[in-house]
ROMIFI-403475 format. One record per residue (C-alpha): residue number from 1; residue in one letter; x, y, z. Coordinates in Angstrom, 1 decimal. Each point is the difference from the previous one (the first is absolute). Last residue first. Layout:
BEGIN
rec num:NUM	residuo:A	X:X	Y:Y	Z:Z
...
//
This chain:
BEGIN
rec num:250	residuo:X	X:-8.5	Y:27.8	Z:-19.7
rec num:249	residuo:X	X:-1.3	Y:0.2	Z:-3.6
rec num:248	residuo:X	X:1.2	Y:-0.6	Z:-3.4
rec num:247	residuo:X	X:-2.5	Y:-2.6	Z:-1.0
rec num:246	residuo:X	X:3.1	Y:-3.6	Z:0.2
rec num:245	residuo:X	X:0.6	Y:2.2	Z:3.1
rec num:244	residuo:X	X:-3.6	Y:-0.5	Z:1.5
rec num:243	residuo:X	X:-0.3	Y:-3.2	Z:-1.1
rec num:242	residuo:X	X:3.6	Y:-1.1	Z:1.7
rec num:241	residuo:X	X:-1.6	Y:1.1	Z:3.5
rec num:240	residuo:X	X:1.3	Y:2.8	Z:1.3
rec num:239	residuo:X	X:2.4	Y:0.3	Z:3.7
rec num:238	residuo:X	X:1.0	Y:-3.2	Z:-0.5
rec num:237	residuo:X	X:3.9	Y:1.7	Z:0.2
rec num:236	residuo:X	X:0.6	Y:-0.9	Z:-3.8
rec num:235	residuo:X	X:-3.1	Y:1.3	Z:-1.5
rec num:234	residuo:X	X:0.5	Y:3.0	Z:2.0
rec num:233	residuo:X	X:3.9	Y:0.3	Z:-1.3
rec num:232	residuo:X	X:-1.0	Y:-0.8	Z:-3.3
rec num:231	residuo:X	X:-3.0	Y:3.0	Z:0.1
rec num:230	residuo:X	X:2.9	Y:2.3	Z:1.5
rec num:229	residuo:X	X:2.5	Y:-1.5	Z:-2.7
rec num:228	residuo:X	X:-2.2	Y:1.6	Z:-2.6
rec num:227	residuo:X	X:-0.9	Y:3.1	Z:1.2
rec num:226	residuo:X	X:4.1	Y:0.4	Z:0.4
rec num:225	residuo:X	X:0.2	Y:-1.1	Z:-3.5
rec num:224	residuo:X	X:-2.2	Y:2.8	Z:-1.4
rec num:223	residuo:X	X:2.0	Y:2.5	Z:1.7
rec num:222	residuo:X	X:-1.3	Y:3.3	Z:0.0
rec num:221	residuo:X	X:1.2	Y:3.3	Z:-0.6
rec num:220	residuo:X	X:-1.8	Y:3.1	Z:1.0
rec num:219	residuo:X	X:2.3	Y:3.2	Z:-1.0
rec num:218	residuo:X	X:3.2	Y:1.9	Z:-0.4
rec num:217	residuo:X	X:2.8	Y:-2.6	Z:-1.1
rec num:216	residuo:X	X:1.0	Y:-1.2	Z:3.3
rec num:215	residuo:X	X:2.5	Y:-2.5	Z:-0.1
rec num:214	residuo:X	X:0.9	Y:-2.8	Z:2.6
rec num:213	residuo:X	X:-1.8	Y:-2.9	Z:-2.2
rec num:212	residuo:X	X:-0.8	Y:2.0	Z:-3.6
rec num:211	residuo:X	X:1.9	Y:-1.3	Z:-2.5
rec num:210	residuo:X	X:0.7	Y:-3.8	Z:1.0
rec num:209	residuo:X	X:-3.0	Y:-0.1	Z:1.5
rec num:208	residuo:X	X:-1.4	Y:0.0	Z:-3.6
rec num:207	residuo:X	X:1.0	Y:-3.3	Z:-0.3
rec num:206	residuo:X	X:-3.8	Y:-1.3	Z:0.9
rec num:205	residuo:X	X:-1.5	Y:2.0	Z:-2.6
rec num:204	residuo:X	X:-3.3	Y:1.7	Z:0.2
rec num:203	residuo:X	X:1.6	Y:2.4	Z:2.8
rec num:202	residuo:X	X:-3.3	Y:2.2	Z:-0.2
rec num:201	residuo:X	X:0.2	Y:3.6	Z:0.3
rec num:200	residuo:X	X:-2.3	Y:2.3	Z:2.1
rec num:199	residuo:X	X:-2.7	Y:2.3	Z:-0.3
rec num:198	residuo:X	X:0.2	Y:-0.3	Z:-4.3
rec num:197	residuo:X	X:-1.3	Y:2.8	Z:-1.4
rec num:196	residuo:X	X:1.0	Y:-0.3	Z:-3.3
rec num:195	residuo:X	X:2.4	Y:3.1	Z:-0.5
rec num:194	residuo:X	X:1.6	Y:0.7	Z:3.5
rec num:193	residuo:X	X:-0.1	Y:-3.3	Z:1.4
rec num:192	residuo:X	X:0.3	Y:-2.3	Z:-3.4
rec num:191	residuo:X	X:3.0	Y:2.5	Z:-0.4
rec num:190	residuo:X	X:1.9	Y:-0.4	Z:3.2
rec num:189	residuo:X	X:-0.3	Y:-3.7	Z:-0.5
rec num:188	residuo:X	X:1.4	Y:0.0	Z:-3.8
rec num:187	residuo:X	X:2.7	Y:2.5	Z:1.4
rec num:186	residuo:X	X:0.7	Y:-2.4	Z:2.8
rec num:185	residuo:X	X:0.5	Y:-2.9	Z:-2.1
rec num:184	residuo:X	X:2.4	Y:1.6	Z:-2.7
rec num:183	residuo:X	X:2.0	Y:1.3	Z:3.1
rec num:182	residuo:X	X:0.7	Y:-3.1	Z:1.1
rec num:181	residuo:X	X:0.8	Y:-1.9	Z:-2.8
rec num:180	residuo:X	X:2.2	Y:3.1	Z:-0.8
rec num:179	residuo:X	X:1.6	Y:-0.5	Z:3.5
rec num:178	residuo:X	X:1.2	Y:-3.9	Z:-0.8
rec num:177	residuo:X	X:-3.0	Y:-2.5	Z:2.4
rec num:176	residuo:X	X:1.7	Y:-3.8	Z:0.3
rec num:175	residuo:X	X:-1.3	Y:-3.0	Z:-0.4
rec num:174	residuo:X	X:1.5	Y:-0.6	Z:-3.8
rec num:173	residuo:X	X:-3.3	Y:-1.5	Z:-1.3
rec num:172	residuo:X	X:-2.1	Y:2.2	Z:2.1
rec num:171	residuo:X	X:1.8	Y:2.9	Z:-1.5
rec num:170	residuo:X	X:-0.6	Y:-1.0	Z:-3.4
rec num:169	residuo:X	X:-3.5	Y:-0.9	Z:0.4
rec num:168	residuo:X	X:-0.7	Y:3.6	Z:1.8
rec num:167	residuo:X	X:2.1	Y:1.8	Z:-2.4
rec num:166	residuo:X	X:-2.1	Y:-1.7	Z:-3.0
rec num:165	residuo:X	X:-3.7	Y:0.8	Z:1.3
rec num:164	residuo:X	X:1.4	Y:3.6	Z:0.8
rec num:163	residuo:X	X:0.7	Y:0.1	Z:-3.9
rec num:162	residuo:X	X:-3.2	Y:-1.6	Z:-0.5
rec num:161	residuo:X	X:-2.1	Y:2.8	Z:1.8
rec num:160	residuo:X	X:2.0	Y:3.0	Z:-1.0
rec num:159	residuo:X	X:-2.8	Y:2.7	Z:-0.8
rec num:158	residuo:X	X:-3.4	Y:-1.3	Z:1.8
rec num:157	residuo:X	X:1.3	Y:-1.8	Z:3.5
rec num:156	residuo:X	X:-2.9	Y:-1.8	Z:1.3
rec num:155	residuo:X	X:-3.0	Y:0.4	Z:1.3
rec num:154	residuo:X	X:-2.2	Y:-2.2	Z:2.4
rec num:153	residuo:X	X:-3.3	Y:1.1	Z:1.5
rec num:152	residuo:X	X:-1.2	Y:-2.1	Z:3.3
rec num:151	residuo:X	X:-2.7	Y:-2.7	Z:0.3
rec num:150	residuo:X	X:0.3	Y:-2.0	Z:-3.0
rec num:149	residuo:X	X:3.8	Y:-0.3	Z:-0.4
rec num:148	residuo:X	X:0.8	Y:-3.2	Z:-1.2
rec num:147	residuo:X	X:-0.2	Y:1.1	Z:-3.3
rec num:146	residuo:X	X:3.1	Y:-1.7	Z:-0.7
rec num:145	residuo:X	X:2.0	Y:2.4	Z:2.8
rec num:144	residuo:X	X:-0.8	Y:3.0	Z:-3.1
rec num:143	residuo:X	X:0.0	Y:-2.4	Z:-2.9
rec num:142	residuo:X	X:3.1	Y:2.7	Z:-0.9
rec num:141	residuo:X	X:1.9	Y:0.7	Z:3.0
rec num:140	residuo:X	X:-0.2	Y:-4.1	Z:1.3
rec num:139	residuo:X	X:1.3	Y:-0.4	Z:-4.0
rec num:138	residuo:X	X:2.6	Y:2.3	Z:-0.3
rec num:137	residuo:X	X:1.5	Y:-1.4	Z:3.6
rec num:136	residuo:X	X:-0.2	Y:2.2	Z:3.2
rec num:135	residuo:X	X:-1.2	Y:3.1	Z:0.8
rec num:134	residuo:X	X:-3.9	Y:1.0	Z:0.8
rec num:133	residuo:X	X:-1.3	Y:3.3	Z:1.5
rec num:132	residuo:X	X:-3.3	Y:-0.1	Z:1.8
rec num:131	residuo:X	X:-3.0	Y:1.2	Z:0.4
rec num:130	residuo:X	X:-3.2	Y:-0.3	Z:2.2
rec num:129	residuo:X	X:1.8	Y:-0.1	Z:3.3
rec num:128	residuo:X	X:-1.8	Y:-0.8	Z:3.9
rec num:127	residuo:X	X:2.9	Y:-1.9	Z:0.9
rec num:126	residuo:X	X:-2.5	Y:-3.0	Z:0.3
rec num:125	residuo:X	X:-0.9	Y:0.9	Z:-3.6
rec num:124	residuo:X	X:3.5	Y:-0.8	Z:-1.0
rec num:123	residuo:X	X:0.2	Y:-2.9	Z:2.8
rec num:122	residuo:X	X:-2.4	Y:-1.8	Z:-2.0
rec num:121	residuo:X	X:0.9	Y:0.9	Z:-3.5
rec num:120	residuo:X	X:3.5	Y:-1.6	Z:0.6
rec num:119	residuo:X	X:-0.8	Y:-3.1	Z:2.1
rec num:118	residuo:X	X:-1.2	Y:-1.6	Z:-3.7
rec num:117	residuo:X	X:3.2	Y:0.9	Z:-1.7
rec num:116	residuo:X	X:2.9	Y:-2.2	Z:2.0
rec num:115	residuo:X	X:-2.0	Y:-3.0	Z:-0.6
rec num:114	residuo:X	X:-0.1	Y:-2.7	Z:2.6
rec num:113	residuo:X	X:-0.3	Y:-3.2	Z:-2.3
rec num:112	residuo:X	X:-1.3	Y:-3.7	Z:1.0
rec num:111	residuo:X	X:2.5	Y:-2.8	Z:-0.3
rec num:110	residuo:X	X:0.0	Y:-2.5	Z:-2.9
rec num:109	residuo:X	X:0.1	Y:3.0	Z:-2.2
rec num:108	residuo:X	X:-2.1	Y:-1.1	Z:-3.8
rec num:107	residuo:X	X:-2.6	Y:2.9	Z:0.2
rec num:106	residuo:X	X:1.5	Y:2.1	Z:2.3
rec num:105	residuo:X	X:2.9	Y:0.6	Z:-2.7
rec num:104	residuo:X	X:-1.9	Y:1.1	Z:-2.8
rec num:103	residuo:X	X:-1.6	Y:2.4	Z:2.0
rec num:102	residuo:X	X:2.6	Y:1.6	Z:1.5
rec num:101	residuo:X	X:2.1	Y:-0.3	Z:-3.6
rec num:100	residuo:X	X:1.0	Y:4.3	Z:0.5
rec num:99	residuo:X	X:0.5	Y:-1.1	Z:3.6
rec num:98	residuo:X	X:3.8	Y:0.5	Z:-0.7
rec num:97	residuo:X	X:-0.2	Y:3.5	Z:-0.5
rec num:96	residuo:X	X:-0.9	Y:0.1	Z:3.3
rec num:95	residuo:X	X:3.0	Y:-2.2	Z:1.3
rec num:94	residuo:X	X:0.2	Y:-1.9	Z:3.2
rec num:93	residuo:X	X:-2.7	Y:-2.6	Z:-1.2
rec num:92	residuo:X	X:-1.4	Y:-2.0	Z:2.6
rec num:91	residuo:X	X:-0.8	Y:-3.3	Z:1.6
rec num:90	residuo:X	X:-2.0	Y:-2.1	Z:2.1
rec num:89	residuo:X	X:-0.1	Y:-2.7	Z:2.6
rec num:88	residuo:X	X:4.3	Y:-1.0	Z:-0.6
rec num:87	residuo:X	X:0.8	Y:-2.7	Z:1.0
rec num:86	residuo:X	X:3.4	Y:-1.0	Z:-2.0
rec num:85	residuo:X	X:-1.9	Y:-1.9	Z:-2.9
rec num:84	residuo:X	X:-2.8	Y:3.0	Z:0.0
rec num:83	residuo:X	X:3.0	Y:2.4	Z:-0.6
rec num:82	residuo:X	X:1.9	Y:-2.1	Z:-3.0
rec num:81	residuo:X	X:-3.6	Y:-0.4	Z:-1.5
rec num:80	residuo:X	X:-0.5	Y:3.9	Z:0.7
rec num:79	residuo:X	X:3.1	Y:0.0	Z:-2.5
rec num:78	residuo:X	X:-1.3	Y:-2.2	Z:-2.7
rec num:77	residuo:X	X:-3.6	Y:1.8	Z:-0.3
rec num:76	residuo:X	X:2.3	Y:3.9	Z:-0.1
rec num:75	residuo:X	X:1.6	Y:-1.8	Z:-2.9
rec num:74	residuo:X	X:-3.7	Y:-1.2	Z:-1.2
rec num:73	residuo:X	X:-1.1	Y:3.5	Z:0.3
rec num:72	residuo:X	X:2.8	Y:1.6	Z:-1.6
rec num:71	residuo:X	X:-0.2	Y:-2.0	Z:-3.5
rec num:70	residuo:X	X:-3.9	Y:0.5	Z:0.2
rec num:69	residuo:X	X:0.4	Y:3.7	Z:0.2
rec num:68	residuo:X	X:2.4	Y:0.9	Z:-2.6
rec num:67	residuo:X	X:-1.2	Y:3.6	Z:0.2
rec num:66	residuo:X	X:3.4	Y:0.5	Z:-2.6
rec num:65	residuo:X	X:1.3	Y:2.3	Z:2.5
rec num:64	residuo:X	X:-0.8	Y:-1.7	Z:3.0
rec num:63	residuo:X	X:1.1	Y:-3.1	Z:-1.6
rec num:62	residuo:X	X:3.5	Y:1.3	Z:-0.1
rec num:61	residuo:X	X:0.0	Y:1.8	Z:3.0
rec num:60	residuo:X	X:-0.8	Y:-3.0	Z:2.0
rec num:59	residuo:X	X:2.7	Y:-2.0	Z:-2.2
rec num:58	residuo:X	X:2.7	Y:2.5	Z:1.7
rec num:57	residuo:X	X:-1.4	Y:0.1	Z:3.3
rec num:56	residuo:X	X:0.5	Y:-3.7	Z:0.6
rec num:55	residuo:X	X:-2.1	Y:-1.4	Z:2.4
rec num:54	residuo:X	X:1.6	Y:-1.2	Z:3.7
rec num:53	residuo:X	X:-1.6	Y:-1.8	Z:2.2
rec num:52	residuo:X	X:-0.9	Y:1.6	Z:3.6
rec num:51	residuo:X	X:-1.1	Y:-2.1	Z:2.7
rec num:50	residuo:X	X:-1.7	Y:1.2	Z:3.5
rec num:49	residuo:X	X:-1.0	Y:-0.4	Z:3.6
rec num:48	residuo:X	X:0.2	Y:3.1	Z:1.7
rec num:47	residuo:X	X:0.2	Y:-0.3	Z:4.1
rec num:46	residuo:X	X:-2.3	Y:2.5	Z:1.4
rec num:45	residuo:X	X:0.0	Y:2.5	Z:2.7
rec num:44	residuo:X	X:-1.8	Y:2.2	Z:-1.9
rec num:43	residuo:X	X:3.2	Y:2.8	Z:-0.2
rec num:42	residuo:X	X:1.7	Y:-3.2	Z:-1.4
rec num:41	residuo:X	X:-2.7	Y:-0.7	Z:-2.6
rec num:40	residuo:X	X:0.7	Y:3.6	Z:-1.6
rec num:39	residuo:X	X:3.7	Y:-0.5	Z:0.2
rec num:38	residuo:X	X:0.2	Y:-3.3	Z:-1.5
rec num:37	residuo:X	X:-2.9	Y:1.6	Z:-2.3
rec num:36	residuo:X	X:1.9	Y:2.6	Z:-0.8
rec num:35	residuo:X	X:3.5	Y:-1.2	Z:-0.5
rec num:34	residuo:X	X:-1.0	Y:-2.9	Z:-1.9
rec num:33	residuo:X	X:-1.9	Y:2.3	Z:-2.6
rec num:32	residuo:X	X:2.5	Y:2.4	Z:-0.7
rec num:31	residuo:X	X:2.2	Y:-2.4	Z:-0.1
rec num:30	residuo:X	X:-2.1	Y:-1.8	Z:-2.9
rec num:29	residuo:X	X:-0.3	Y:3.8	Z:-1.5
rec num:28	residuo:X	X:3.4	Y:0.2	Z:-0.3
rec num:27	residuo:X	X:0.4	Y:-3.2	Z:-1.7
rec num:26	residuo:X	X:-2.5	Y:0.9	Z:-3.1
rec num:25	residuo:X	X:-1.7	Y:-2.1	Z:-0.6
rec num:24	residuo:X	X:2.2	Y:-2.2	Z:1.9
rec num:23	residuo:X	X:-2.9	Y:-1.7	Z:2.3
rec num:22	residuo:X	X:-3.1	Y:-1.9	Z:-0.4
rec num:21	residuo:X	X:-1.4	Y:0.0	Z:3.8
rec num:20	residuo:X	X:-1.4	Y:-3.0	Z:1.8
rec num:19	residuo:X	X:-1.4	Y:0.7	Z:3.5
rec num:18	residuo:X	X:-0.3	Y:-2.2	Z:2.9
rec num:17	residuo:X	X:-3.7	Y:1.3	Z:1.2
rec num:16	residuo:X	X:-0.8	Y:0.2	Z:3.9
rec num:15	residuo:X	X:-3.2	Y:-1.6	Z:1.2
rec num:14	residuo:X	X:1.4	Y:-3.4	Z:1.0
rec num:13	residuo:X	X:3.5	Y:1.5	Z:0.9
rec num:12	residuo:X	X:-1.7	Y:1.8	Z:2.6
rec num:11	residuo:X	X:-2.3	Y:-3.3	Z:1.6
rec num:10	residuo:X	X:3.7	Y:-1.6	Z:-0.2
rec num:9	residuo:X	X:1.7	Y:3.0	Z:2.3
rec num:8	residuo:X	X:-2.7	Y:-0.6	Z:3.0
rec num:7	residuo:X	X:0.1	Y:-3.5	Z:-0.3
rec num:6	residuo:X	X:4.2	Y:0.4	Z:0.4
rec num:5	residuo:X	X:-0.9	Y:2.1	Z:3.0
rec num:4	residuo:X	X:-2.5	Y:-2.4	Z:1.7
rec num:3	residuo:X	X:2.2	Y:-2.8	Z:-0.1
rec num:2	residuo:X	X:-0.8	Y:-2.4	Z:-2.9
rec num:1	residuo:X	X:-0.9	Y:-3.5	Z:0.9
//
C-alpha cells in the first residue's frame, strides 16, 4: 500500500498532462518554449512532464511556401507518433507559421492538438482589444492568423508585407535577430499602430522573441507564444481539462 503522500502525488499525475511538443522550428522558439513553461509550471508548484522531437525547419518552410499541406501534415503525423510512443497525452506545434496544415494534421495525429491560434482570440477580447497588429510569416500576415480571428480585427502590414515575411524566415532559420531585422519589424509595428489602428501588436511568429525580448519599441506587444505555453502550462498542471485546451480556453 501507498503511503498517504505518494497517494497524494499519484491522484496529481492522474489529472496532469505529459505534453508532446514538435520542436526545431525554429530552435529558438523550442527554448523559448522549454524555458517558459518549465518556468511557468515551477511558479505552480509543478513537475513538467514533456518530450520535444525535432522537425526540420528547412522542409517546414519549404511546404509552407508551396502550401504543401498534405506533405507537412503527415511529417507532423510521424513525429506525434515518436511523442505518443514516449507518453506523451497531447501535442503541439511551437511554430505559428507551422499550423498553416492545422487542419490537415488533426485529422490523421494519433494525439489530440492544442493549437497555438484558438487561445488567441480569447485572451484578445479578454484584454478588452478589438484590433490588432500581426507579424510573423507572409502567409499568417496574409490569411490574417487563417481566418482564425473571428472575434477581434486583424491587419497586417500593407507596403512591405512579403519582405518582412522573408526577414522573419531568414532570421528564424539562423536564430538570431541582426539590427536591420529589428528595425524592419518595429517600423512595420509602429506603423499598423499609427496608420491601421492596431491597439497592440501581435507576435504571430514564435521567433520573433528574438527581436523584441528585452526591447522596447514604443508600444503593446504581445507574445503569442507566451498565450500559448500559459494554456500548456494549465493543461499540464490539471488545472484544464484537455477539451477545454483542445477549444482554446482555460
Amino acid at each position: 500500500m501507498l503511503p498517504a503522500s505518494a497517494s497524494a502525488d499519484r491522484r496529481a499525475e492522474d489529472v496532469a498532462m505529459h505534453l508532446g511538443l514538435i520542436g526545431g522550428i525554429g530552435p529558438a522558439a523550442t527554448v523559448a518554449y522549454y524555458q517558459r513553461l518549465t518556468a511557468r509550471l515551477r511558479e505552480m508548484g509543478h513537475a513538467l512532464d514533456l518530450t520535444i522531437v525535432n522537425a526540420d525547419a528547412g522542409t517546414l518552410v519549404r511546404n509552407n511556401r508551396t502550401d504543401a499541406r498534405q506533405a507537412q501534415a503527415e511529417i507532423y503525423a510521424e513525429l506525434i507518433g515518436r511523442l505518443k510512443a514516449a507518453g506523451a497525452d497531447c501535442a503541439a506545434i511551437t511554430s505559428l507559421g507551422g499550423h498553416f496544415c492545422y487542419a490537415e494534421t488533426e485529422a490523421i495525429s494519433p494525439l489530440p492538438l492544442i493549437s497555438a491560434v484558438a487561445p488567441l482570440d480569447v485572451y484578445f477580447v479578454a484584454q478588452g482589444l478589438g484590433t490588432l497588429g500581426l507579424l510573423g510569416t507572409d502567409v499568417v500576415m496574409r490569411t490574417q492568423l487563417y481566418g482564425q480571428l473571428t472575434r477581434t480585427t486583424a491587419v497586417a502590414p500593407q507596403e512591405n508585407r512579403e519582405e518582412i515575411g522573408r526577414a522573419y524566415i531568414d532570421m528564424a532559420l539562423r536564430g538570431h535577430c541582426t539590427d536591420d531585422d529589428r528595425t524592419l519589424f518595429f517600423e512595420a509595428g509602429r506603423r499598423m499602430v499609427a496608420d491601421q489602428g492596431a491597439e497592440a501588436i501581435i507576435l504571430a511568429g514564435t521567433d520573433l522573441n528574438l527581436a523584441f525580448d528585452g526591447h522596447d519599441p514604443g508600444y503593446k506587444v504581445i507574445d503569442a507564444l507566451d498565450v500559448h505555453v500559459a494554456l500548456l502550462a494549465d493543461l499540464a498542471a490539471g488545472r484544464i481539462t484537455l477539451d477545454a485546451a483542445m477549444k482554446g480556453s482555460s
